[in-house]
C-alpha positions in Angstrom: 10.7 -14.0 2.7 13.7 -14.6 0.3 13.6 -15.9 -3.1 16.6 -17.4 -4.4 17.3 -17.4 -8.2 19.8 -20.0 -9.4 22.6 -18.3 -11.2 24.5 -21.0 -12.6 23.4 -20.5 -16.1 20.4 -19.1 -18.1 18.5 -16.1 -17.6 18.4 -15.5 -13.8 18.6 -11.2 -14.3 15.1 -11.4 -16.2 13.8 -13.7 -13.1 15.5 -11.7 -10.6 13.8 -8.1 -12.1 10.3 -10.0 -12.1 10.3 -11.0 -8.6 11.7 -7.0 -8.0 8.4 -6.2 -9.3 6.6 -7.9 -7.1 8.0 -6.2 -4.3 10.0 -9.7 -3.7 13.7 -9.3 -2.2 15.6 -11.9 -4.5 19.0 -12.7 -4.6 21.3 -14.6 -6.9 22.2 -19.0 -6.0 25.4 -19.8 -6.8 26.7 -21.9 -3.8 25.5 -24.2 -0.7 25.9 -21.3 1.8 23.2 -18.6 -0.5 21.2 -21.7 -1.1 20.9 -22.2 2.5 19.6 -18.4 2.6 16.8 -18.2 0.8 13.3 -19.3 1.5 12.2 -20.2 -2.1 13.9 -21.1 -5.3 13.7 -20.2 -9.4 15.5 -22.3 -11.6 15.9 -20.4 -14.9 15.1 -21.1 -18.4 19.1 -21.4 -20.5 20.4 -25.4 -21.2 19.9 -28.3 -19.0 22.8 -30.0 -19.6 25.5 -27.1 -19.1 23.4 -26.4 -15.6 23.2 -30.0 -14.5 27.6 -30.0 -15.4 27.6 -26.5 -13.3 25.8 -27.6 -10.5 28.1 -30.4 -9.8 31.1 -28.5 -10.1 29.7 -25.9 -7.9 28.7 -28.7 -5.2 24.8 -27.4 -5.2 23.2 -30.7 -6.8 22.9 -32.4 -3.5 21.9 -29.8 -1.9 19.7 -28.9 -4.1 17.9 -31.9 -4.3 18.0 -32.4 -0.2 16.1 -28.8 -0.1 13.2 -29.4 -2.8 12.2 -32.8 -1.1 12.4 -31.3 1.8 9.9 -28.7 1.1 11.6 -25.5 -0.6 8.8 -24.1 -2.8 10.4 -24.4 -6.3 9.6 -23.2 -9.7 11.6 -24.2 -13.0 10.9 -22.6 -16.3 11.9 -24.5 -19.6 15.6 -25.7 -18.7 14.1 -25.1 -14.9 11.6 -27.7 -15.5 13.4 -30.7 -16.7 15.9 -30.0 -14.0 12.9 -30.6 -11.8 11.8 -33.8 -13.9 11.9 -37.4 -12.3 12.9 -38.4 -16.0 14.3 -37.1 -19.3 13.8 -38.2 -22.6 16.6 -37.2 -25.1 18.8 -35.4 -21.9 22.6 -36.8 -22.3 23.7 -40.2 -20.4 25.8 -38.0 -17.7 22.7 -34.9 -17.0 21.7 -35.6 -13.5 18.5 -33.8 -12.5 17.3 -31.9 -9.1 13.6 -34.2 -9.2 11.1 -33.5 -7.4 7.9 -33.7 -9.8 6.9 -37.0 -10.4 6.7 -36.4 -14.7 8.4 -37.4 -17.4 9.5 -34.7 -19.7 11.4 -34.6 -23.1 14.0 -31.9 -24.0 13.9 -29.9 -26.7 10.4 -31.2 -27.9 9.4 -28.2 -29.7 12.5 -28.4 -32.3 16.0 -26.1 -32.0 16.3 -22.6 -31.5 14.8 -22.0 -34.6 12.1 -23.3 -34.2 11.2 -21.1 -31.0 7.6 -19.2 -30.9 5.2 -18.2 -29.0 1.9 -19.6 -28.3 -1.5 -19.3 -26.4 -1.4 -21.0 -22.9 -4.2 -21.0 -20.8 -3.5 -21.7 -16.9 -5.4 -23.1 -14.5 -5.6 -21.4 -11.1 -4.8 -17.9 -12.8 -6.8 -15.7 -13.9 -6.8 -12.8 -16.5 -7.0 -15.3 -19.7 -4.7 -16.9 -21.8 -0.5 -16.4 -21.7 1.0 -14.9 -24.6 3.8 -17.8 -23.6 7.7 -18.2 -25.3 8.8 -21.5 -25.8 12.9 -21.3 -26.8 14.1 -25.1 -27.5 11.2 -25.6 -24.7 10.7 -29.2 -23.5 7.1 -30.7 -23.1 5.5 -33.3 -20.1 4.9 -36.7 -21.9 3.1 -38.0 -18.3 2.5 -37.4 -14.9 1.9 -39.1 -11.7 -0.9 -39.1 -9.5 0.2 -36.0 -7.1 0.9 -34.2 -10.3 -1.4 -31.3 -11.5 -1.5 -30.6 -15.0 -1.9 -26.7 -14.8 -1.6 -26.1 -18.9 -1.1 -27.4 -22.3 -1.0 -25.8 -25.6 -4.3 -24.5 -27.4 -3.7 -24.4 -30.7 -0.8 -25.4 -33.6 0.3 -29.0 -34.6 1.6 -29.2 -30.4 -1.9 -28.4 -29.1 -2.7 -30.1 -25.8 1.1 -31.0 -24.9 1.3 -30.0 -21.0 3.2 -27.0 -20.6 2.9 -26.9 -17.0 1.9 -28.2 -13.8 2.2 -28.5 -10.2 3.0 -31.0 -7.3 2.4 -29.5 -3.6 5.4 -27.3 -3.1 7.0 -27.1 -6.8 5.5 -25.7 -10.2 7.0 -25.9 -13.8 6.3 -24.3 -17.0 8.4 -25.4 -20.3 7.7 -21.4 -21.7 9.6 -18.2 -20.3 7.4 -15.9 -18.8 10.2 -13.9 -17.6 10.7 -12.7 -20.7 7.0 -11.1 -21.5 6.3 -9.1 -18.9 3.0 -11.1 -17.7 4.1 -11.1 -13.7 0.9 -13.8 -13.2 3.2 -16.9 -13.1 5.4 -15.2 -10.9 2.7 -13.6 -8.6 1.4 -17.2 -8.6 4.7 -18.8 -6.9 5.4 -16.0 -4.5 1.8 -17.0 -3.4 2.6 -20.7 -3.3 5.6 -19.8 -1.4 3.9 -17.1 1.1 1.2 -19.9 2.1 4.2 -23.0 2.3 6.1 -20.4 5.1 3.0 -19.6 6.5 2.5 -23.4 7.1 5.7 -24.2 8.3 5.7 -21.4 11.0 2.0 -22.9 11.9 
């Protein structure tokens, strides 16, 4: 199995060295030819708009959004995770997401850069206790649909339960950066979901 990291803007090394220490051979997305190489996808945390202009100009939104509805196990953290929304709230007229969960999420909800922290998350379906999770200019879910499963929302501070992550079938979203912590459970978690979705298919 290969797991694809898209590498048109954002953090993709950090993502990259947290699937390498899972054992995970992961390789950099840039065009529609590595796309069509890998087995899994992680769309970085970095800022929505600049990735949704990149992807155009690169030619990978439409193929993109042909792979994740047609099954490509997917996870998008902060800037990942509105590129996976069905809508935005405060995105720009011309940002054109990959969809794929049925949610509606607003961007920057937390406040700008400076108002980036970290918080407690706990997770659903993983154990080992609560995240130590970084939100930077992180978005929140305002809703979901039915075949969405909220995963986590904030414990404590004036954002407490605002979901900070969920899953539908195939594809899993977090607004924090777990890449950046060291806590491999989110990651572990989606090789997992990936693992089972190509054990399925080959069924």
């Amino acid at each position: 199995m290969i797991i694809g990291v898209l590498a048109l803007q954002g953090d993709t090394r950090e993502h990259l060295h947290a699937l390498a220490e899972l054992d995970v051979i992961a390789r950099p997305v840039r065009r529609p030819d590595e796309l069509d190489s890998v087995d899994a996808l992680v769309i970085p945390g970095g800022e929505s708009t600049a990735m949704s202009k990149l992807a155009l100009e690169f030619g990978m939104t439409e193929p993109l959004r042909k792979r994740i509805a047609g099954g490509m196990p997917t996870y998008g953290s902060c800037a990942g995770m509105i590129m996976l929304a069905g809508t935005i709230l405060d995105g720009r007229a011309d940002q054109v997401p990959f969809g794929g969960i049925d949610m509606t999420v607003r961007r920057n909800a937390f406040g700008r850069q400076v108002d980036s922290f970290e918080g407690s998350v706990d997770i659903s379906d993983i154990d080992g206790g609560p995240f130590s999770a970084v939100f930077i200019r992180a978005p929140w879910v305002e809703e979901v649909g039915p075949d969405v499963r909220v995963l986590g929302r904030v414990t404590a501070g004036p954002a407490a339960g605002r979901i900070v992550a969920v899953r539908q079938q195939h594809l899993l979203a977090t607004a924090f950066h777990p890449e950046l912590t060291g806590d491999l459970r989110v990651h572990r978690y989606f090789v997992e979901m990936a693992r089972e979705a190509g054990q399925t298919t080959e069924g």
